[in-house]
C-alpha positions as CSV (number, residue, x, y, z in Angstrom):
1,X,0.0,0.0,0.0
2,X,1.0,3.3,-0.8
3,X,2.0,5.7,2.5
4,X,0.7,9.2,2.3
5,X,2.6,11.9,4.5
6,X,1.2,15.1,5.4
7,X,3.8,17.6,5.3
8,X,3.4,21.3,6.6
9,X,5.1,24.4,7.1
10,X,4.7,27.5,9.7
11,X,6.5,30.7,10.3
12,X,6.3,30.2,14.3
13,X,6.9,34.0,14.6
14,X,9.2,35.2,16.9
15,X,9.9,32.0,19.1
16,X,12.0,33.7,21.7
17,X,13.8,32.0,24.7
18,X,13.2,34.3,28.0
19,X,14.4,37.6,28.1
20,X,17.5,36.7,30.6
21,X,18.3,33.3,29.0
22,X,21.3,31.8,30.0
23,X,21.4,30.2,26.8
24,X,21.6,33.6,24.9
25,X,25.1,34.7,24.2
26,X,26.3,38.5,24.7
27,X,26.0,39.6,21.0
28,X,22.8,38.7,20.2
29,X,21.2,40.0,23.8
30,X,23.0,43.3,22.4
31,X,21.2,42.7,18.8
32,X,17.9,42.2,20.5
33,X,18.2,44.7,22.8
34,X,14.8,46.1,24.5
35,X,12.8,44.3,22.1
36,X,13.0,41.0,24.2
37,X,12.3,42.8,27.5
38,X,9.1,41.4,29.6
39,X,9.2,38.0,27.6
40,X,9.3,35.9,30.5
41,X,8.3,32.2,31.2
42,X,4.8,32.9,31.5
43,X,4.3,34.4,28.0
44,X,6.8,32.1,26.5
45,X,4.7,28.8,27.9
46,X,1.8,30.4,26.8
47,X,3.2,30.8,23.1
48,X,4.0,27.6,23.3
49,X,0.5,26.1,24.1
50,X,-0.6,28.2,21.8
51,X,1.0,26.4,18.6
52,X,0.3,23.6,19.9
53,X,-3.0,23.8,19.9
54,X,-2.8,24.3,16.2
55,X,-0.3,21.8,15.1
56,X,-2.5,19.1,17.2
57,X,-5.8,19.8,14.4
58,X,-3.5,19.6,11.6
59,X,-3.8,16.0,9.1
60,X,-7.2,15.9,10.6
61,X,-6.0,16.0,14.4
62,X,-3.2,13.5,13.8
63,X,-0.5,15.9,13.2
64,X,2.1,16.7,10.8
65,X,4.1,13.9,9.6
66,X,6.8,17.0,8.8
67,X,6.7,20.0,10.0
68,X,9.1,22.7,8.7
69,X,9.0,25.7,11.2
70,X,11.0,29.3,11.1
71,X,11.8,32.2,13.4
72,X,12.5,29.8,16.4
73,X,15.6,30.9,18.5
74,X,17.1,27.6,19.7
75,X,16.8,24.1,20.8
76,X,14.8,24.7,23.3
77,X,12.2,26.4,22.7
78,X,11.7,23.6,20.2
79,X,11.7,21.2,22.7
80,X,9.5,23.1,24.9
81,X,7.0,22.7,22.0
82,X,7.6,18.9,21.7
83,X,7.0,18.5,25.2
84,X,3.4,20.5,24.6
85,X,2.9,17.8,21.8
86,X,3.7,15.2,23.3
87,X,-0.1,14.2,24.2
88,X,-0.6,13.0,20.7
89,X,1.7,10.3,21.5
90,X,3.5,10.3,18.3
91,X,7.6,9.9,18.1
92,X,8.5,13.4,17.0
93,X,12.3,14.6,16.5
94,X,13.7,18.1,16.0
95,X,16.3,18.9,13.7
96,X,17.9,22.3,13.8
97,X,20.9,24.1,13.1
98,X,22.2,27.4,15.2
99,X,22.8,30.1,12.2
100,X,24.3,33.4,12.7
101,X,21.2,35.7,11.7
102,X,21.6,38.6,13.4
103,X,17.9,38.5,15.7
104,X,18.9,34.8,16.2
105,X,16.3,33.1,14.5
106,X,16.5,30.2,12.6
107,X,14.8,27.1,10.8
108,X,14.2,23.6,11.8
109,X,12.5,20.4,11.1
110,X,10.2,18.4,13.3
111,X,9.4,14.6,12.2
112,X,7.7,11.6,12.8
113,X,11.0,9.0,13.4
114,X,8.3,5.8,12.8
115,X,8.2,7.5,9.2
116,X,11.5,8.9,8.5
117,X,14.8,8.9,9.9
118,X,18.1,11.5,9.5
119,X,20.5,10.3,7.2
120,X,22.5,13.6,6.8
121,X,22.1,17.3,7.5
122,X,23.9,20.2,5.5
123,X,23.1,24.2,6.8
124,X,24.0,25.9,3.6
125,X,25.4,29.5,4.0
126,X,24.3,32.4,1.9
127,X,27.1,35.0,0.8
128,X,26.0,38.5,2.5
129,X,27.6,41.1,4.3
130,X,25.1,41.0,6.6
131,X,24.2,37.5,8.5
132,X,21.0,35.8,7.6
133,X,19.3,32.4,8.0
134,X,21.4,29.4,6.2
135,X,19.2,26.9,4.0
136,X,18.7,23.9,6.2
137,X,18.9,20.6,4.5
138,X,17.7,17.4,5.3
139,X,18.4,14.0,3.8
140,X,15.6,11.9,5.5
141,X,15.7,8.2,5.1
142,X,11.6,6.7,4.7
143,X,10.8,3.6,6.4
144,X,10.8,1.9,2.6
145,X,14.6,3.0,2.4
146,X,14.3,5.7,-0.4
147,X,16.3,9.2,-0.1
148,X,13.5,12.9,0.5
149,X,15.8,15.2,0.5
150,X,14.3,18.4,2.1
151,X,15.5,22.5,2.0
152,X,14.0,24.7,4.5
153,X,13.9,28.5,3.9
154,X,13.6,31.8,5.4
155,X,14.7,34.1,3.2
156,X,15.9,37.8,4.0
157,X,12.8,40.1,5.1
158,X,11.4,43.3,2.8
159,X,12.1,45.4,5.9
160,X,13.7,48.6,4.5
161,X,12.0,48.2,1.4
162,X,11.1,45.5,-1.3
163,X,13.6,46.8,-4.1
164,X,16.3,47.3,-1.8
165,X,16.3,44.4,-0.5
166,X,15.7,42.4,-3.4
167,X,19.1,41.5,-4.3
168,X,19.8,39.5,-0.8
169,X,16.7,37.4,-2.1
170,X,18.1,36.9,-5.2
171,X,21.3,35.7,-3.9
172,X,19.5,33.3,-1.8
173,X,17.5,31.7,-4.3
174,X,20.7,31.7,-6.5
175,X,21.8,29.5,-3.6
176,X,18.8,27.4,-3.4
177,X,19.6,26.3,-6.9
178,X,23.2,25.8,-6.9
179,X,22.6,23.2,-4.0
180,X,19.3,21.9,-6.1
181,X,21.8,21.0,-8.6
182,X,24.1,19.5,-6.0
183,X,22.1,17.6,-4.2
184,X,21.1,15.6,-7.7
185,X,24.7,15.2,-8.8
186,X,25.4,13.3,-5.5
187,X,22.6,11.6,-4.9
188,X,21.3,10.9,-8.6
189,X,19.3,13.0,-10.9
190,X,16.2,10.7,-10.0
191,X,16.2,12.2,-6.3
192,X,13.1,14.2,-5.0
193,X,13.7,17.5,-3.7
194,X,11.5,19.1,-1.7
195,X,12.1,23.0,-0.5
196,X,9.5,24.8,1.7
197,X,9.5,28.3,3.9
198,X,9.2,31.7,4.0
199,X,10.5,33.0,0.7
200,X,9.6,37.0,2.4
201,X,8.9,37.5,-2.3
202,X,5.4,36.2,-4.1
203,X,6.1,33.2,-6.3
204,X,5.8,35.7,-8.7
205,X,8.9,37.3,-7.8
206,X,12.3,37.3,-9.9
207,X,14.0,35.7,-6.8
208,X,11.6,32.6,-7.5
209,X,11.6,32.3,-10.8
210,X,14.9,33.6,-12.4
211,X,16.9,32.5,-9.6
212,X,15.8,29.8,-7.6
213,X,14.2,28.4,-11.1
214,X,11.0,28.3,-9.6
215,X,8.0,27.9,-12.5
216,X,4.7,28.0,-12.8
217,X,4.4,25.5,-15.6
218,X,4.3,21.9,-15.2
219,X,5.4,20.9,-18.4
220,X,8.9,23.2,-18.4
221,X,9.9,21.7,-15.1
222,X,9.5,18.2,-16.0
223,X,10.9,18.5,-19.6
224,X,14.2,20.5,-18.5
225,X,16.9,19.3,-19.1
226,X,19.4,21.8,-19.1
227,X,18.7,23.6,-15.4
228,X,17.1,21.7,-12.4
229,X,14.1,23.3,-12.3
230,X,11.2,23.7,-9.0
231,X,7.3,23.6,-9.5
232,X,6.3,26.3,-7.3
233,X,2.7,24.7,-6.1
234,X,1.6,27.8,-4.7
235,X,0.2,29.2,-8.2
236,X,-3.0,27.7,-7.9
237,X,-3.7,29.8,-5.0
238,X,-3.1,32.9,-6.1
239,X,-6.4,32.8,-8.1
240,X,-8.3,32.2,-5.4
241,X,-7.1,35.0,-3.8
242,X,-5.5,32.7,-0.3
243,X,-2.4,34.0,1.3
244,X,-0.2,33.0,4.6
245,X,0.7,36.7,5.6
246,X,-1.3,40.1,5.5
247,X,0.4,43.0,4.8
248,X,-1.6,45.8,3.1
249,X,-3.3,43.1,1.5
250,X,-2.7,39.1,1.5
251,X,0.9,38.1,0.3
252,X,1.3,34.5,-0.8
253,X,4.9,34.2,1.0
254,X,4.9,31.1,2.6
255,X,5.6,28.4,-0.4
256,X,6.5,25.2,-1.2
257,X,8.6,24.1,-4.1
258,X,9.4,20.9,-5.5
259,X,11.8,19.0,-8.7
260,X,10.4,16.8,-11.3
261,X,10.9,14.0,-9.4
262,X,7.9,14.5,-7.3
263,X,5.7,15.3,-10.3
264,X,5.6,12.3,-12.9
265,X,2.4,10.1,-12.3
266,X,4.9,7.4,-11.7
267,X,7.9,8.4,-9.3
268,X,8.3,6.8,-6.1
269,X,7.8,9.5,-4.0
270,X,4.9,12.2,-5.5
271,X,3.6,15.5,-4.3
272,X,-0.4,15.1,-5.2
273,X,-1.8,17.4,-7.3
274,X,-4.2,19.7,-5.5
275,X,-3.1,18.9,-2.1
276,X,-1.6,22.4,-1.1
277,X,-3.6,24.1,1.1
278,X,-2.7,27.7,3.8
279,X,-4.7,26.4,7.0
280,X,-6.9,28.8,8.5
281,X,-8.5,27.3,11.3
282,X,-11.4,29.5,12.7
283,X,-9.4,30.5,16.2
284,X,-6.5,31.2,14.0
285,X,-8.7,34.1,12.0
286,X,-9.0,37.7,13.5
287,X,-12.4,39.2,13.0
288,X,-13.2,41.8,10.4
289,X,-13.6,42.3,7.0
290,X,-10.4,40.0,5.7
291,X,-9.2,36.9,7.2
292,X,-6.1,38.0,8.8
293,X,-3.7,35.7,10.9
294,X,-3.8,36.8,14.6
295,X,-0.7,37.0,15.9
296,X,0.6,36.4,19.2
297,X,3.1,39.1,19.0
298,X,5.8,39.9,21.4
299,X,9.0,41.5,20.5
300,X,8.1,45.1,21.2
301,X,4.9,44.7,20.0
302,X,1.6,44.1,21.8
303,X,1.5,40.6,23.4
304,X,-2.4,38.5,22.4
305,X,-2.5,36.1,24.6
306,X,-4.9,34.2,22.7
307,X,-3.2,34.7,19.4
308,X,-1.0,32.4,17.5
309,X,1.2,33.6,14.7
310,X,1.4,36.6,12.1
311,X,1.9,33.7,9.4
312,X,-0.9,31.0,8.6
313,X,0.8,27.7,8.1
314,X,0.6,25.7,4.7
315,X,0.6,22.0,4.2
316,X,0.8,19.4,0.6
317,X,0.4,15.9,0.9
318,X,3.0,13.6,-0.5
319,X,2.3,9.6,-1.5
320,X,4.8,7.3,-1.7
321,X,4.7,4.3,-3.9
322,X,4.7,0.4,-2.7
């Protein structure tokens, strides 16, 4: 029988350790500065319940199978949020990698280890003067004993303007590909490649499409032969007007991209057509004329206590073959 996976991804937003954590090094209580003050335990546990709440409704109350996550600070914060899900009573594992963005944020992985184990893990660095979130990669093993290769993203943010900043998005999708390209010359060109987060450009975007060589067309990624090109799966949506961030309007950010070798009828290990989806669950929704994420906030902005993140989460289902 063929195994479906659910996989999803969330910005977490602003996952912050404790404003006087002891596991916070000098520089980046500096970088942070007054914008961590009053974040104590309290709201921090609270966050934490919070998300969890969520993540337990998602794949119809069972829970992710993978979860990608961003803008979580360290390891544990992570595992304060496995310890929240823990109730479910599934065998989840965190993978994450310490980068050298300059708030401290980072991305990570959390998986089902009945489903998938860690076979290698690469944080790939992106060329800047100024530091940012590394591309996480993750060669996960399935039970079957075929390679998913995953590449988590958070890509540098708009703030101080979208054209000014485009450049360090294009470098980073230039980076996505070079290692797209890698990762099939040393594992095989047959490998399925899988990259999901918060791109911070619309799949639209130059960064995307001439860079990371995202497309919109089916056909072009599956008959390429001379780049390794991504389906970007979010195009569908953009129709019907769905987004995962508002921000003068709704901004389709949060994506998920994926090789040819996820797309043919036949390969081992398919993304199903149709399956992406941003989840908006009703306590997740502010009220009001547009279906806005609530956020939990924090971070020198106003703490919601019943609020959850300024990102919805998105989530595609993958089937692999007997």
């Amino acid at each position: 029988m063929p195994i479906i996976y659910q996989v999803t991804f969330w910005n977490l937003e602003n996952l912050f350790d404790i404003e006087h954590s002891p596991r916070r090094g000098e520089k980046l209580t500096r970088a942070i500065g007054k914008d961590i003050k009053d974040w104590d335990q309290a709201r921090l546990d609270r966050k934490i319940n919070q998300l969890a709440h969520i993540i337990q409704q998602m794949n119809v109350g069972q829970g992710p199978d993978i979860l990608g996550v961003c803008e979580v600070e360290n390891s544990y914060v992570l595992e304060l949020l496995l310890g929240a899900l823990a109730p479910m009573g599934r065998k989840y594992a965190i993978v994450h990698h310490d980068t050298e963005d300059r708030r401290g944020i980072d991305v990570a992985f959390i998986y089902d280890q009945n489903l998938f184990t860690v076979e290698a893990i690469f944080d790939h660095f992106v060329m800047r003067r100024t530091a940012t979130r590394d591309l996480l990669q993750i060669n996960f093993r399935t039970t079957k004993g075929r390679l998913f290769v995953l590449v988590g993203n958070h890509w540098p943010s708009r703030s101080g303007g979208q054209l000014e900043t485009a450049a360090y998005r294009a470098m980073t999708g230039e980076t996505l590909a070079y290692f797209h390209e890698r990762i099939l010359e040393v594992h095989g060109k047959d490998t399925p490649v899988l990259a999901m987060g918060d791109f911070n450009d619309e799949p639209f975007d130059a960064s995307l499409t001439r860079y990371a060589l995202a497309q919109r067309d089916r056909t072009t990624v599956i008959k390429g032969r001379k780049r390794p090109y991504f389906l970007n799966l979010m195009w569908p949506l953009l129709g019907q007007g769905l987004g995962s961030l508002y921000y003068d309007g709704f901004n389709l950010i949060d994506q998920f991209l994926v090789n040819k070798n996820m797309l043919k009828p036949d390969v081992p290990i398919r993304a199903l057509p149709g399956s992406v989806n941003v989840l908006r669950f009703k306590e997740m929704v502010q009220e009001g004329s547009y279906p806005k994420p609530r956020p939990f906030g924090g971070m020198g902005k106003k703490v919601d206590f019943d609020g959850f993140s300024d990102h919805f989460p998105i989530e595609m289902t993958v089937e692999e073959a007997d």
